[in-house]
C-alpha positions, 0 to 999 in steps of 0.5 A: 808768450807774455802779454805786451805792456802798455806804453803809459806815456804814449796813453797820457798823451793820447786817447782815440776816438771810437772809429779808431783816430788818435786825438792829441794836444795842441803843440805850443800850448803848455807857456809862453802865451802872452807872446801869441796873438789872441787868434792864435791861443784861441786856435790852439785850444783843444784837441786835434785828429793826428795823422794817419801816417804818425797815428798807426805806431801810436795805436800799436805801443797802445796795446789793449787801450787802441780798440 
């Protein structure tokens, strides 16, 4: 059986944590800034744990990179 390949997309976008949570980037963040209040782009700054429910086919496209 041949090895599963990795989702390349899916590891641009996501990194996990070392007990096994996927981070992601903020949506909202990528343009249109000057239109958000300050408190808001302070907000979006950063990165967030995902949901677990959204996080579990994450960590299965990941392949060898989810441990």
């Amino acid at each position: 059986m041949p090895k599963l390949k990795t989702n390349k997309a899916v590891k641009k976008r996501f990194r996990l944590t070392a007990t096994g949570k996927v981070m992601h980037r903020q949506a909202g963040t990528s343009h249109l800034a000057t239109r958000k209040s300050k408190k808001r782009r302070r907000q979006l700054r950063g990165k967030t744990v995902l949901d677990p429910s959204v996080a579990k086919p994450i960590r299965q496209v990941l392949g060898r990179w989810s441990y």
